[in-house]
C-alpha positions in Angstrom: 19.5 -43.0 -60.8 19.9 -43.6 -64.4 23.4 -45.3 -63.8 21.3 -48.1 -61.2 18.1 -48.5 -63.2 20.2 -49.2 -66.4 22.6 -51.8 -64.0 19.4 -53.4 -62.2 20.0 -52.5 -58.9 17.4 -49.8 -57.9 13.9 -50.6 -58.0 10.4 -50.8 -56.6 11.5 -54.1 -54.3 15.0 -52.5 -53.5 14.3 -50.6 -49.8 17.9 -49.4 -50.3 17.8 -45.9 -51.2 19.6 -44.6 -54.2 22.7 -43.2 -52.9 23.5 -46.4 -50.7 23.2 -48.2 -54.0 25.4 -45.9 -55.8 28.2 -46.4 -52.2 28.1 -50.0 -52.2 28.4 -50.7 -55.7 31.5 -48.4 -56.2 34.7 -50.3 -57.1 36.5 -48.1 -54.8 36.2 -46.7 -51.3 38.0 -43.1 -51.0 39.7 -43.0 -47.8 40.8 -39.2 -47.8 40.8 -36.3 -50.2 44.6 -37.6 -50.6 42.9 -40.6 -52.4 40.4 -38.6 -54.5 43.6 -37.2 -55.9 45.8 -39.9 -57.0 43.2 -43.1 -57.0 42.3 -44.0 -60.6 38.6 -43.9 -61.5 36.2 -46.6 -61.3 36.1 -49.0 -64.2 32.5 -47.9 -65.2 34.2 -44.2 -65.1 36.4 -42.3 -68.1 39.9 -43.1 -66.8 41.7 -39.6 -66.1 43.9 -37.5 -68.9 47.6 -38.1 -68.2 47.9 -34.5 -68.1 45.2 -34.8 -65.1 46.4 -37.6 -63.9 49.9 -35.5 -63.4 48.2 -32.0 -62.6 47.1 -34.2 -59.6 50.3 -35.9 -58.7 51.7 -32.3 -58.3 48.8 -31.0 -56.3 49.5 -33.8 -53.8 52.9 -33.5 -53.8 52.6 -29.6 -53.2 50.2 -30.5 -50.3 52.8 -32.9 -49.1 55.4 -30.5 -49.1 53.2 -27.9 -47.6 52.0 -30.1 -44.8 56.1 -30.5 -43.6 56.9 -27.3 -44.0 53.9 -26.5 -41.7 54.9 -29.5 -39.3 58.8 -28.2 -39.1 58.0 -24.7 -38.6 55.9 -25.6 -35.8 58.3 -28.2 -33.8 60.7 -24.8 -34.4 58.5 -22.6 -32.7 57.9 -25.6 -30.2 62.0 -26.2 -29.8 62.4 -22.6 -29.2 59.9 -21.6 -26.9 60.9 -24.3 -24.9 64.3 -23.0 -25.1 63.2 -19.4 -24.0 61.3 -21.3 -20.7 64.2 -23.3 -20.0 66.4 -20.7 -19.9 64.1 -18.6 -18.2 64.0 -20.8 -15.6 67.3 -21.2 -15.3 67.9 -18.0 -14.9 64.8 -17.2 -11.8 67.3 -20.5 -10.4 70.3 -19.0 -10.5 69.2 -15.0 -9.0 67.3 -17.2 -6.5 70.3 -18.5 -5.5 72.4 -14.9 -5.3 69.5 -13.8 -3.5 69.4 -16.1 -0.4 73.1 -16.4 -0.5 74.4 -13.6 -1.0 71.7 -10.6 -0.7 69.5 -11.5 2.1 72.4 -12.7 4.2 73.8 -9.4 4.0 71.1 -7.0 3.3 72.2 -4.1 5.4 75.5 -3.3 3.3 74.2 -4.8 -0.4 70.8 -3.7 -0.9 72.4 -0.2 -1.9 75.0 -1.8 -3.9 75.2 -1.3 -7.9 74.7 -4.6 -8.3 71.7 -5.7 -6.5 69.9 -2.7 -7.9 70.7 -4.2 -11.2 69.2 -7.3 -10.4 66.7 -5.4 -8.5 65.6 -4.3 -12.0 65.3 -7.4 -13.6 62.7 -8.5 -11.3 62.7 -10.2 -8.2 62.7 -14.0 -8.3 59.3 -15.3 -7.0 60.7 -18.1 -4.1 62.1 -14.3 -2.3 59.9 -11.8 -3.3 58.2 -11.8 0.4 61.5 -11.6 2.2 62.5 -8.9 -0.8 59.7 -6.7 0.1 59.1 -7.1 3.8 62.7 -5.9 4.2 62.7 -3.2 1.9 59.5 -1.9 3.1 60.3 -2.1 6.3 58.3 -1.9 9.8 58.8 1.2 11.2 55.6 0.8 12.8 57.3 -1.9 15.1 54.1 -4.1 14.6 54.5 -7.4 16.0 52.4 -10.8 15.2 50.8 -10.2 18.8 49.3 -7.1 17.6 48.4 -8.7 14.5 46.3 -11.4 16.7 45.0 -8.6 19.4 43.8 -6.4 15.8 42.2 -9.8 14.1 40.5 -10.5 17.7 38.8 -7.1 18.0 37.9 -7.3 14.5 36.3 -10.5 15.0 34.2 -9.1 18.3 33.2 -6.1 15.9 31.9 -8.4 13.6 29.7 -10.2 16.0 28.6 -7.4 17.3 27.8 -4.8 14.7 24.9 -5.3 12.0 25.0 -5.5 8.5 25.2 -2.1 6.6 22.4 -1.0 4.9 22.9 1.2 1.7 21.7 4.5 3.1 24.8 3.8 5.6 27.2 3.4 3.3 26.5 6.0 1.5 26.1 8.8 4.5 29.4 7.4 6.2 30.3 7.2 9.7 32.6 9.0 11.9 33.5 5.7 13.7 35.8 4.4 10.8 35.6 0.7 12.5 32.3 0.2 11.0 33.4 -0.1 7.5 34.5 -3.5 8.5 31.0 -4.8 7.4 31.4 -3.0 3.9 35.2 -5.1 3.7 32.9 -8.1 2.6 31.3 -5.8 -0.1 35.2 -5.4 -1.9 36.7 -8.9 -1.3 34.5 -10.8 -3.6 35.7 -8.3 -6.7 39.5 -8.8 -5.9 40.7 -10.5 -8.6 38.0 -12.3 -9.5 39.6 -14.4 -12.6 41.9 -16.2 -9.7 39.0 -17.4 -7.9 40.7 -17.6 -4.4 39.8 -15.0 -2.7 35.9 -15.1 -3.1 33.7 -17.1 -0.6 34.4 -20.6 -0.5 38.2 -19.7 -1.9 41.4 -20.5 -0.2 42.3 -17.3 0.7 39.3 -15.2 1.7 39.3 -15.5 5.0 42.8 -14.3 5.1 42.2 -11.6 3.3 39.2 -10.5 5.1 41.2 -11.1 8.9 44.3 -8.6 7.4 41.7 -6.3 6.0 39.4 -6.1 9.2 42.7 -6.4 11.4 43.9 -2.9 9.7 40.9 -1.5 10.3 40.9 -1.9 14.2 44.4 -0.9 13.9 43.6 2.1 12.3 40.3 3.0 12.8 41.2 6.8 11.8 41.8 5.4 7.8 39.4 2.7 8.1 38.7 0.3 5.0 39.2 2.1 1.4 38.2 1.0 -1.5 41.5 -0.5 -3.4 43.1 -1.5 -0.4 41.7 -5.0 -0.8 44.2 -5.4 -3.9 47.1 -4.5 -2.1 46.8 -6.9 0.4 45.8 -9.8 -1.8 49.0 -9.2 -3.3 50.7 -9.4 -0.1 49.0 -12.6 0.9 50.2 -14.1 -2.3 53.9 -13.2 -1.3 53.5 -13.8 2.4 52.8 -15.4 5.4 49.8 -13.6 6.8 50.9 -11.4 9.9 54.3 -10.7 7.8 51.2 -9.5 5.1 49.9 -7.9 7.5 52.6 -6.0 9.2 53.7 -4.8 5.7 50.2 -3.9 4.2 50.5 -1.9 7.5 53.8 0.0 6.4 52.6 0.4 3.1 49.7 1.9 3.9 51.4 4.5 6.2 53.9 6.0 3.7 52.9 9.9 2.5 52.0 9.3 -0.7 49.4 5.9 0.3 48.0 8.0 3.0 47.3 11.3 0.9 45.1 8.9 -1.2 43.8 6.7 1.3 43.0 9.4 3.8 42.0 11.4 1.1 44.2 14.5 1.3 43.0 16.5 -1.7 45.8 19.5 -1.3 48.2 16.5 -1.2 47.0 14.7 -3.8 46.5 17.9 -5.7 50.5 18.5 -5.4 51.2 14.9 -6.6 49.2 14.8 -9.9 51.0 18.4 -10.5 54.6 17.1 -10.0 53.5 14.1 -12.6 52.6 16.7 -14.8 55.9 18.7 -14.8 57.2 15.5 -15.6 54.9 14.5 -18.4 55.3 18.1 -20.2 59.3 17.0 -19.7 58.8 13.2 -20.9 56.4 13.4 -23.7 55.2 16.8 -24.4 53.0 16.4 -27.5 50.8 13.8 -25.9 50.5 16.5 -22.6 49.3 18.9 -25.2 46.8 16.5 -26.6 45.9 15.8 -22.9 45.7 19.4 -21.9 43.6 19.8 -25.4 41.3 17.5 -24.6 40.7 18.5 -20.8 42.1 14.7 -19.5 43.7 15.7 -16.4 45.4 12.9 -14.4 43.3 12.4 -11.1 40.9 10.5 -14.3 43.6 7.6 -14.4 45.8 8.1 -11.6 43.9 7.6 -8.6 42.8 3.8 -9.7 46.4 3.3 -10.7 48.0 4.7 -7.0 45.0 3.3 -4.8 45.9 -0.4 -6.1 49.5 0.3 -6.6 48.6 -1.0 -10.2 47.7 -4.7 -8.5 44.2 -4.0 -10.3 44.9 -2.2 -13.5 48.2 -4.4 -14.4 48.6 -8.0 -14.8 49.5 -9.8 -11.5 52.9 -10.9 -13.3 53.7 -7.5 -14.6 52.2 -5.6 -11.4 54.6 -7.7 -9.2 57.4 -6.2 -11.0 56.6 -2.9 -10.8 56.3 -3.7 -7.0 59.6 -5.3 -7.5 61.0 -1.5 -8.2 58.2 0.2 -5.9 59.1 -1.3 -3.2 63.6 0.1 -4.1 62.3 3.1 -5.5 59.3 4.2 -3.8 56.6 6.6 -4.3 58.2 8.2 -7.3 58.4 4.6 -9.4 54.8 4.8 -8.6 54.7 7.9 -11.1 57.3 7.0 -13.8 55.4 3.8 -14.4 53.0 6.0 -15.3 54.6 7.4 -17.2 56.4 4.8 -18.6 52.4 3.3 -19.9 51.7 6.8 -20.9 55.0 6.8 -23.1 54.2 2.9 -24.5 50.6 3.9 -25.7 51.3 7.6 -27.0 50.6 6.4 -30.3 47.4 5.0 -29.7 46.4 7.7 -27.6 47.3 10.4 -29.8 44.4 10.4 -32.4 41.6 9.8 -29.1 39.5 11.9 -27.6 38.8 12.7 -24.2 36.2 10.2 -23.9 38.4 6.9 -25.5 41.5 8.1 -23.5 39.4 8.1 -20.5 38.1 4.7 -21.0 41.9 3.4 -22.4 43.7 4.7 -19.6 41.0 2.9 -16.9 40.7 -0.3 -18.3 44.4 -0.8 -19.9 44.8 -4.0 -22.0 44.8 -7.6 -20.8 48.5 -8.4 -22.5 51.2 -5.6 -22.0 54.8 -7.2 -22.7 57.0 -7.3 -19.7 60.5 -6.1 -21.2 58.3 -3.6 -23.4 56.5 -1.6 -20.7 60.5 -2.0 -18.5 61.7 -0.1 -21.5 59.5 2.6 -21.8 60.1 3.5 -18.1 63.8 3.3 -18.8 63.2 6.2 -20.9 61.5 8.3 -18.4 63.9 10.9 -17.2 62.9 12.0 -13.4 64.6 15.3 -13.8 63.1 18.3 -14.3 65.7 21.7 -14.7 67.7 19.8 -12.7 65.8 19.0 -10.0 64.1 15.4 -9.0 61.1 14.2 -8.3 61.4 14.5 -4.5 62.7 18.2 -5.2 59.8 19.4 -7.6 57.1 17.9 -4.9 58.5 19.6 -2.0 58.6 22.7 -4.2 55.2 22.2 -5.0 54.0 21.9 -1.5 55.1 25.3 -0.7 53.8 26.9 -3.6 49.7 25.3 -3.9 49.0 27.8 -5.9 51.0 26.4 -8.4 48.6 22.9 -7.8 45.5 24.4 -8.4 45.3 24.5 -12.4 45.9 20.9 -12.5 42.2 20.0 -11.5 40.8 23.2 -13.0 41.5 22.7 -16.5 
């Protein structure tokens, strides 16, 4: 204010105000902080030191040279993650190829072979992950894509006929399994919900509600469960939807999926024992802290089987493990288990019942591929010589030795 009443150009009859005065009368207009830097000061200003003047010149020059480094460090990391996709992709390319060449041509005599159990392992190339599965499953059950449409029509009827549950329902059951078609409505809406496609109005929720009400007509002794919803949007996403349908079916029918889904507590009681022999085998200082703390593994396990890890996984990382699942059966089903016990037994070490609990139900939303592969690797399913099939049937025969599991 001092600087425009002694030049003349603030006053009572100027409306500008005193910092527009100050802008417009600058000999200068700074364009950037670079310019602050190395711009020489107004004529009605001190002109800079040379030392400044020079202290500056370096500061802009180590901004300069800061600025590329920054820039070529980050078209590195651009180049090279481009690299890692290409060759990615050239890769799912090339085991696509062996795959519908070689593999599914011939499946009967080199689905067993070294080989294909290698690739097997490596994961499944999306383009042939239906045909994969639906062979390797199987369809013992001989269902057919009439009895697909005769199971969708009398689902259909039973929806037109039957009213909406009411709570007290639900929660009473009823002995006529059929009726939990209404509660299938209830389950779809919280399947994968971040996809957005299979909740009203989405692509691919009336699919998933015809497989899911077909299944229960088709088996009205099992009914709809809670968790089967997830299997089959999986399915869906991998198949037509009577070849979904037909293996959600076979899926559904093996021991271990019907222990859980029929509820089979000596059965289930003999499973979550013969993980445990091979927990104490695998990592025996965290089944110490577990047995310490009281965790026993119907807490975690149950979500982890019912979904076949479709809801506790990442849908990338979950198709994988279905990948092996589906060559491996039940007892991959376990050693992935395993295998995430074995990943986080440093973080669940120092825990307590209640944060293991809660870590083990709600697992985190970015678990590395290769790392979690690795981990299950490591699992050995041998236990004094005997394997996993071995220690269950031993198990069966001996509940007594199932009990403690749930007692503890």
């Amino acid at each position: 204010m001092e600087y425009e009443t002694k030049s003349g150009r603030a006053g009572p009859g100027n409306p500008t105000s005193p910092r527009h005065g100050v802008r417009k009368n600058l000999d200068f207009e700074p364009l950037s902080t670079t310019a602050l830097i190395l711009e020489d000061r107004p004529a009605n200003l001190p002109a800079k030191p040379a030392e400044e003047a020079q202290k500056h010149r370096q500061q802009y020059e180590e901004m300069v040279a800061q600025a590329k480094k920054r820039e070529l460090k980050e078209a590195q990391k651009r180049k090279k993650q481009l690299e890692v996709r290409c060759k990615l992709e050239e890769s799912i390319g090339t085991a696509a190829q062996i795959w519908n060449q070689e593999i599914l041509p011939n499946w009967s005599t080199t689905c067993t072979s070294r080989r294909v159990r290698d690739l097997w392992w490596q994961g499944i190339p999306p383009s042939v992950r239906g045909k994969v599965w639906s062979l390797a499953v199987g369809n013992e059950l001989n269902i057919t894509h009439e009895l697909y449409d005769i199971c969708l029509s009398r689902a259909k009827e039973k929806w037109r006929t039957t009213p909406a549950p009411s709570l007290e329902a639900e929660d009473a059951g009823s002995s006529d399994r059929e009726s939990s078609l209404e509660l299938i409505k209830l389950d779809i809406s919280r399947t994968f919900p971040h996809l957005c496609i299979f909740q009203q109005g989405g692509p691919y929720h009336d699919v998933l509600h015809s497989i899911l009400g077909a299944y229960t007509c088709y088996r009205p002794d099992v009914g709809y469960v809670q968790g089967m919803s997830f299997i089959a949007a999986v399915l869906i996403l991998n198949l037509d939807t009577a070849d979904a349908f037909i293996a959600f079916a076979n899926l559904l029918n093996k021991p271990c999926q019907m222990a859980f889904f029929r509820v089979d507590h000596s059965l289930m009681l003999t499973y979550f024992a013969a993980f445990e022999v091979f927990f104490e085998e695998n990592l025996p200082k965290l089944f110490a802290h577990f047995q310490k703390n009281n965790l026993t593994p119907d807490i975690y396990l149950i979500d982890w089987i019912f979904t076949l890890y479709s809801k506790s996984l990442p849908l990338d990382l979950a198709c994988r493990v279905w990948d092996v699942f589906c060559r491996d059966h039940e007892e991959f089903l376990f050693r992935t288990g395993l295998g995430l016990l074995r990943l986080y037994q440093d973080v669940l070490s120092p825990m307590d019942f209640i944060h293991m609990a809660q870590f083990l139900t709600r697992l985190p939303d970015l678990i590395p591929a290769d790392q979690l592969f690795q981990h299950i690797t490591a699992i050995h399913m041998t236990s004094r010589n005997r394997k996993w099939a071995q220690v269950l049937q031993a198990l069966q025969k001996d509940p007594e030795r199932c009990s403690p599991v749930l007692k503890r």
